[in-house]
Structure formats: structure tokens, C-alpha cells
C-alpha positions as a Markdown table, in Angstrom:
| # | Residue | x | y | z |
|---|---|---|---|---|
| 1 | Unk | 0.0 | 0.0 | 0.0 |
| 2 | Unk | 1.5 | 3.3 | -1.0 |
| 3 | Unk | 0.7 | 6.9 | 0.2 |
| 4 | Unk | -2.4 | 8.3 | -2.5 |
| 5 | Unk | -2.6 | 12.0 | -3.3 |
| 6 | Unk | -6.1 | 13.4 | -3.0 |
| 7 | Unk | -6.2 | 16.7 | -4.7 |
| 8 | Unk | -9.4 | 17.7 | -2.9 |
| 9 | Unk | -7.9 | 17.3 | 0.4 |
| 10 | Unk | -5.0 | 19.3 | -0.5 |
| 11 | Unk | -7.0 | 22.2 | -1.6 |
| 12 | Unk | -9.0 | 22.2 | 1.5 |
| 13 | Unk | -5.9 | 22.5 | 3.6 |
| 14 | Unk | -4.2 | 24.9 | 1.2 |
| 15 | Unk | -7.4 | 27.7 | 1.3 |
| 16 | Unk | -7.6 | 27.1 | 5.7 |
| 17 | Unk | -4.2 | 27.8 | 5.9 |
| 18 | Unk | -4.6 | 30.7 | 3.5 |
| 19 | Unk | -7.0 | 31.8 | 5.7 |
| 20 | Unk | -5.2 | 30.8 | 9.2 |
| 21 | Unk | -1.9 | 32.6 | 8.3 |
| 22 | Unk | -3.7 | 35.7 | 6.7 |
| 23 | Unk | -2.0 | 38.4 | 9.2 |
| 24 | Unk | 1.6 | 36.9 | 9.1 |
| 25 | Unk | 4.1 | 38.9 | 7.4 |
| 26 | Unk | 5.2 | 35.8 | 5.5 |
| 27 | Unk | 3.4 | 32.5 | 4.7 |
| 28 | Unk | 6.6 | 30.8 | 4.5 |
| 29 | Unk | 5.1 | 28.9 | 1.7 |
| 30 | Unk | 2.9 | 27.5 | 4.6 |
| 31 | Unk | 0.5 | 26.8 | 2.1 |
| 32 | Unk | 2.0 | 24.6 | -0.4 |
| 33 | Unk | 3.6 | 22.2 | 3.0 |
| 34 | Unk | -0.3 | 22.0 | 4.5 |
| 35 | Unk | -1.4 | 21.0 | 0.8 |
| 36 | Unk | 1.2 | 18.2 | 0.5 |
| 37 | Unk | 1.0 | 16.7 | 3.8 |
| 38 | Unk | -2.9 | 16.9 | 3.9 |
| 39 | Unk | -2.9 | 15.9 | -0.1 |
| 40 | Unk | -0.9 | 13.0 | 0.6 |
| 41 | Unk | -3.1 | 11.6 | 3.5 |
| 42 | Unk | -0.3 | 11.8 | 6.0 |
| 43 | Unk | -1.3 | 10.1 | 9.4 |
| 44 | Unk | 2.1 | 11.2 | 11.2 |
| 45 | Unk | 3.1 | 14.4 | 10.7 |
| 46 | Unk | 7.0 | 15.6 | 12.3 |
| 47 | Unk | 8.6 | 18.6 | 11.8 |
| 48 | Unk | 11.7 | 20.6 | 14.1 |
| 49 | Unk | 11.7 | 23.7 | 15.4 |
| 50 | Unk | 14.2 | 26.0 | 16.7 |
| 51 | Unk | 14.2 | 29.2 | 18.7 |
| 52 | Unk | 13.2 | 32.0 | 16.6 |
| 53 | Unk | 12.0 | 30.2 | 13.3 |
| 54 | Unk | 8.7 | 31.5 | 11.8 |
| 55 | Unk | 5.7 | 29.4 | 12.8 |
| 56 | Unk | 3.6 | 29.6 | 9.8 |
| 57 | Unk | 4.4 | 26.2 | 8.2 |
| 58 | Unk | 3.9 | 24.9 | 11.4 |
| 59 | Unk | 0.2 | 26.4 | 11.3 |
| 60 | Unk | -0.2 | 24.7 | 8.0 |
| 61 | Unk | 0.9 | 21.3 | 9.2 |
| 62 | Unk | -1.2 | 21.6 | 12.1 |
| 63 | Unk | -4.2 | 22.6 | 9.5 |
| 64 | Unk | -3.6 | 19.3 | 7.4 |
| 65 | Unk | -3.3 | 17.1 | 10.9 |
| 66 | Unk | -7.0 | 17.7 | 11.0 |
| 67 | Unk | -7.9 | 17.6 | 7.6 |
| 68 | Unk | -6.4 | 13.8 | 7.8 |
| 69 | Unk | -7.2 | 13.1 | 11.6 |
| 70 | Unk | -3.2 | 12.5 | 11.5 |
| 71 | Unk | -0.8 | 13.1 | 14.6 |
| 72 | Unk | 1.4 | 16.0 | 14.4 |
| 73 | Unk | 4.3 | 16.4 | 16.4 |
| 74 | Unk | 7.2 | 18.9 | 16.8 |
| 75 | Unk | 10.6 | 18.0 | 17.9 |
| 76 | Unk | 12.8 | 20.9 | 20.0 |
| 77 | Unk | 15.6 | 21.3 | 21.8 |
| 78 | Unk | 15.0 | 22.2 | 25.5 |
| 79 | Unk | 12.0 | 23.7 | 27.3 |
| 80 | Unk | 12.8 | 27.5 | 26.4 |
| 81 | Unk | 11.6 | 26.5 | 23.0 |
| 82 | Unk | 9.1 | 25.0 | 23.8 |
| 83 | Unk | 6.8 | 27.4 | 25.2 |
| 84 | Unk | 8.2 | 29.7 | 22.3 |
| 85 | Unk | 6.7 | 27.5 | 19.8 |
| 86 | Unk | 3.3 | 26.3 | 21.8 |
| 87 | Unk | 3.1 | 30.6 | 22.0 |
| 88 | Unk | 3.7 | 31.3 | 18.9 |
| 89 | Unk | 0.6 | 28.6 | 17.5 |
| 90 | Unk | -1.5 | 30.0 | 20.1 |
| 91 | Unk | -1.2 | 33.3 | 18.9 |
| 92 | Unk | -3.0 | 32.8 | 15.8 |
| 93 | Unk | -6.8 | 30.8 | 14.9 |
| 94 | Unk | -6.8 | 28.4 | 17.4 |
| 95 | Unk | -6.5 | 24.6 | 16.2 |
| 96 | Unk | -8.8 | 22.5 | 17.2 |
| 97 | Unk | -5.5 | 20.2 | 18.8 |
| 98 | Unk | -2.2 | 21.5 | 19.8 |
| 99 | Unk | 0.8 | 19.9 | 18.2 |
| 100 | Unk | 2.6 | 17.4 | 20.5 |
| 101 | Unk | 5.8 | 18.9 | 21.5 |
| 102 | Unk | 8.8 | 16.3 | 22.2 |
| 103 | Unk | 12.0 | 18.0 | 24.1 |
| 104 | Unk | 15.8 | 16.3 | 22.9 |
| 105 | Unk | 18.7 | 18.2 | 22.3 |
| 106 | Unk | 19.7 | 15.2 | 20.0 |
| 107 | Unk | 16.6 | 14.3 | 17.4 |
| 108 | Unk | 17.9 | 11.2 | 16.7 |
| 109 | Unk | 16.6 | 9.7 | 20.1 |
| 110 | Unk | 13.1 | 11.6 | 19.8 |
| 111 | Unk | 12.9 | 10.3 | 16.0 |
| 112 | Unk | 14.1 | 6.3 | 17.2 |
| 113 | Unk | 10.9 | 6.5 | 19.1 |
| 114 | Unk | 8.7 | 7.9 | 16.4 |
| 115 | Unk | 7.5 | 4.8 | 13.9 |
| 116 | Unk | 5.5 | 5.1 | 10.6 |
| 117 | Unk | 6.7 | 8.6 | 9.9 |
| 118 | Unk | 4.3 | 10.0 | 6.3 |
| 119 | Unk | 6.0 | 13.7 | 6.3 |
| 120 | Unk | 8.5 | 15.1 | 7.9 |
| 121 | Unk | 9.7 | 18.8 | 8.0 |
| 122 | Unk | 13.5 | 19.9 | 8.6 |
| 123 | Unk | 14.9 | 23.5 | 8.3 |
| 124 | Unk | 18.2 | 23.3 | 7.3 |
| 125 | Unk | 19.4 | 26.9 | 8.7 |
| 126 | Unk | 19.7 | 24.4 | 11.9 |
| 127 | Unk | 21.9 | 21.4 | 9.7 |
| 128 | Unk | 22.9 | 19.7 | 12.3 |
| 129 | Unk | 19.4 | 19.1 | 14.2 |
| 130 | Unk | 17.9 | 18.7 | 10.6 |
| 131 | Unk | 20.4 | 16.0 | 9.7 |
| 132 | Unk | 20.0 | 14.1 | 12.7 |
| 133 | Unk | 16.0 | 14.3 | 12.2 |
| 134 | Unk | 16.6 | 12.4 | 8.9 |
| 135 | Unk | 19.4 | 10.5 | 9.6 |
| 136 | Unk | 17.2 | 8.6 | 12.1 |
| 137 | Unk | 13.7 | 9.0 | 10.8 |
| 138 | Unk | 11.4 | 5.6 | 10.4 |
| 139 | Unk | 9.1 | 6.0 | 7.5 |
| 140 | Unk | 6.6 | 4.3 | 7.3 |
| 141 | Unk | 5.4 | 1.4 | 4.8 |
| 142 | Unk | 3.4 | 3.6 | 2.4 |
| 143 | Unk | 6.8 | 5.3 | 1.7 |
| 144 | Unk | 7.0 | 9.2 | 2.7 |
| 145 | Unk | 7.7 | 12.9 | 1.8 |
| 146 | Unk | 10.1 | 14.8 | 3.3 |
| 147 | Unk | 10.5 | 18.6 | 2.7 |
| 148 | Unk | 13.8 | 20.9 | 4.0 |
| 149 | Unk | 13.0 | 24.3 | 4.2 |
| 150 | Unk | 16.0 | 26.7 | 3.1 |
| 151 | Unk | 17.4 | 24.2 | 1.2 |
| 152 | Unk | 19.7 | 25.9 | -0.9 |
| 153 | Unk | 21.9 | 25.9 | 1.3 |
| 154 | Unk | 22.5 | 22.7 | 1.4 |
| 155 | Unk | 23.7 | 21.9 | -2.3 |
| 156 | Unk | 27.2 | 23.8 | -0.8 |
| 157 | Unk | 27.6 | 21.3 | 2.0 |
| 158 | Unk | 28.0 | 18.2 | 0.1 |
| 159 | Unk | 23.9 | 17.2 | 0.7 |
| 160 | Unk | 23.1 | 14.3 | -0.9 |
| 161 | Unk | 19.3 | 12.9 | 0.3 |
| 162 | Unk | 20.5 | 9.1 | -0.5 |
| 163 | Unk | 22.6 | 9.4 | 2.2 |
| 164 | Unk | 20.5 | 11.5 | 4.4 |
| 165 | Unk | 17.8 | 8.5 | 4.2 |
| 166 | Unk | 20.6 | 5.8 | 4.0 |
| 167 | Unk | 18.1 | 2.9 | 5.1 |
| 168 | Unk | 15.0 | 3.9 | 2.1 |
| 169 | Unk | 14.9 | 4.6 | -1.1 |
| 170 | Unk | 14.3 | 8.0 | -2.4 |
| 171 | Unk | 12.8 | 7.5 | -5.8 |
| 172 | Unk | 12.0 | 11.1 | -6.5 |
| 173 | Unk | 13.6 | 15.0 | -5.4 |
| 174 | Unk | 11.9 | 18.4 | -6.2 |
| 175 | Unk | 13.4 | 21.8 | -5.9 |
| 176 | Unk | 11.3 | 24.8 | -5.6 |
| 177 | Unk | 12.4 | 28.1 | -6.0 |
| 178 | Unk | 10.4 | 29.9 | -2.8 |
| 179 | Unk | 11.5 | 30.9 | 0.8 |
| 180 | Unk | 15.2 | 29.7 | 0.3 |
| 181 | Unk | 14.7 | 26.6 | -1.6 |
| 182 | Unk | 12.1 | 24.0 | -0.5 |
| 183 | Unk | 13.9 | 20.6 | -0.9 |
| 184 | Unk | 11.2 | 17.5 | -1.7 |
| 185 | Unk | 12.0 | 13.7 | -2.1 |
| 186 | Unk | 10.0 | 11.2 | -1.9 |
| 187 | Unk | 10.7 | 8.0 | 0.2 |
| 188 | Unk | 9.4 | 4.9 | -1.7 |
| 189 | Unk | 6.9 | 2.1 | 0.1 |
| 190 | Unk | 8.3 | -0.8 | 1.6 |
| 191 | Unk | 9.5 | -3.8 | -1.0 |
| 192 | Unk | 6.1 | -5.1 | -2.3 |
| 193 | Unk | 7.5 | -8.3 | -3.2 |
| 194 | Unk | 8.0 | -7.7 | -7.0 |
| 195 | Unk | 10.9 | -9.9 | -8.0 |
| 196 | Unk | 12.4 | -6.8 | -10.3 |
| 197 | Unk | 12.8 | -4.4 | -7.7 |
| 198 | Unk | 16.8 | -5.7 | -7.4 |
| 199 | Unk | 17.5 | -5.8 | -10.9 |
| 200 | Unk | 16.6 | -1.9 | -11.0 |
| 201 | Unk | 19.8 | 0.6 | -10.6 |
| 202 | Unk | 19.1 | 4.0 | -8.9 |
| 203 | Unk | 21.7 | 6.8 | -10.3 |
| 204 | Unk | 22.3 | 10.4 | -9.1 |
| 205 | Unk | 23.1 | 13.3 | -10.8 |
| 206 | Unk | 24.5 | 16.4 | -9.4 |
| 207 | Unk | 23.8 | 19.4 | -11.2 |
| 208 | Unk | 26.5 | 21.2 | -11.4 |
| 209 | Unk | 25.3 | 24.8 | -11.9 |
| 210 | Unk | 22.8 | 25.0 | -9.6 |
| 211 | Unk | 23.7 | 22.2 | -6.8 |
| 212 | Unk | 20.4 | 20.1 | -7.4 |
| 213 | Unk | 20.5 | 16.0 | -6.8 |
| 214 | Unk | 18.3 | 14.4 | -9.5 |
| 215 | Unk | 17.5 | 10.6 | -9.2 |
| 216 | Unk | 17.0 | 8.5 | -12.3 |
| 217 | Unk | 15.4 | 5.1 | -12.3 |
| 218 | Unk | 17.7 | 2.8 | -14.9 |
């Protein structure tokens, strides 16, 4: 069973989060992150936070955990950002549910314990927390998508997602040109079985210009 993309759900969650993040300054592209996780039926949603990032995608994930009755948790460091964050959501429309806040200075331990991960969020101003989210994340069967915020950044430090999600296969990556690069790949579904699948070669190629990873099936 892989994740299905519902087009109606994703507009839903795009126009609420239009409408929830109407007096921000910036949208962050909050729309467009609420439309894929909500569009892609996502019953466990997981993003990071830091101290002082905007909190408008965070609105939209928390608009497209209702739209799917998903789970939506956020992962930060200590207690200080915490009650930032919980503020900050607070602040604007009220959700029906709080997010579920985890406190780790290191990810990886919070994301060991989270299983069956559909989207996850990273910011990759913070690398090292973000690389540690994906490093350990557990996707789960119906594959995943996994969206870096401010991820041009990362084509000059050597990123590669293959190697960021070492233990799945990432059979597709998006860049889009908006707040700093919004880096997409897609996790694929767990082995189905077909007795193909290891015959098929992945190969990456770095563009050299602009920094992007594409993935070719061969």
C-alpha cells in the first residue's frame, strides 16, 4: 500500500491555511507544505523547530493534521523553545488540537521512538538538528515525503538525500524556488514483493550549476 494523493484534500488544507496565516508577514510557503502533507493523507506528521523560526508552516501542518485526523508532532531542543513555539501557535486561529511537542537536544533519540513517519519537515538553517532528524527517521510502509526548508543551502555542504535516508529509497527530489529553496524527495513504500525491484539501478546526478540532486530510475 503506498501513500495516494487526494487533490481535494490538499486544496482544503491549502485555502484554511490561506485563511489561518492571513496576518503573518510571511506565509513561508505554509501553504504549499499544508497542501502536501494533507494531499498525501499523512497520518504522522513531524517537523523541528528552533528558537526563533517562523511558525507559519507549522500552522499549516497543524491545519492538514486535522484535515487527515493525523498526529502531528514537533521536535525541540529544550523547554525555552518549547513554550516559544506552543506561544507562537497559540497566537493565531486556534486549532482544534495543539501539536505534540517532544523536548531532545539530539533528534535522533526523539525520532528512534517515532515509527510510521508519512512527512517530515527539517529547516536546514539548523543542519545539524535537521540531519539528525533524517538520519534517524522511520518512515513508514506507504513510503513518505520529506520537505527541507531553506534548502539551498544545502547543495554547498556536500547534501546528498541518498545518504541523508541511507536505510530507504528515495525515488523522486523536487526543488522549488520559494523561501530559500524547498527541498522535496519522496521516500518509496516498503518492497512489495515484485521480484524486479533488485534488478533496477538508482543513479544520481548532481547538477552542477545549480547544486540540485536528480535521481533516475535505470
Amino acid at each position: 500500500m503506498k501513500l495516494v494523493w487526494s487533490p481535494e484534500t490538499a486544496s482544503k488544507a491549502y485555502l484554511d491555511t490561506v485563511k489561518s496565516c492571513e496576518n503573518l508577514e510571511t506565509h513561508d510557503a505554509a501553504e504549499l507544505i499544508s497542501a502536501m502533507a494533507a494531499g498525501w493523507n499523512a497520518k504522522l506528521i513531524v517537523e523541528t523547530w528552533s528558537y526563533g523560526d517562523a511558525v507559519a508552516s507549522s500552522i499549516g501542518l497543524n491545519v492538514a493534521s486535522q484535515q487527515t485526523n493525523a498526529k502531528h508532532i514537533c521536535i525541540v531542543q529544550n523547554s525555552r523553545t518549547e513554550s516559544a513555539y506552543l506561544q507562537a501557535i497559540q497566537e493565531y486561529p486556534s486549532p482544534l488540537n495543539l501539536p505534540e511537542t517532544i523536548i531532545s537536544q539530539e533528534p535522533g533519540d526523539a525520532m528512534k521512538e517515532l515509527q510510521g513517519i508519512d512527512f517530515l519537515v527539517v529547516d536546514w538553517r539548523h543542519k545539524e538538528f535537521a540531519a539528525a532528524a533524517l538520519r534517524n527517521a522511520a518512515f513508514g510502509s506507504r513510503g513518505a515525503v520529506v520537505v527541507c526548508r531553506n534548502g539551498y543551502s544545502r547543495s554547498s555542504s556536500g547534501f546528498s538525500w541518498r545518504r541523508a535516508l541511507r536505510d530507504r529509497e528515495v525515488v523522486r527530489t523536487v526543488t522549488l524556488p520559494v523561501t530559500g529553496g524547498i527541498e522535496i524527495a519522496h521516500v518509496a513504500a516498503m518492497d512489495s514483493g515484485k521480484s524486479d525491484k533488485s534488478k533496477r539501478r538508482w543513479i544520481t546526478h548532481i547538477d552542477q550549476r545549480s547544486g540540485e540532486e536528480h535521481v533516475f530510475r535505470k
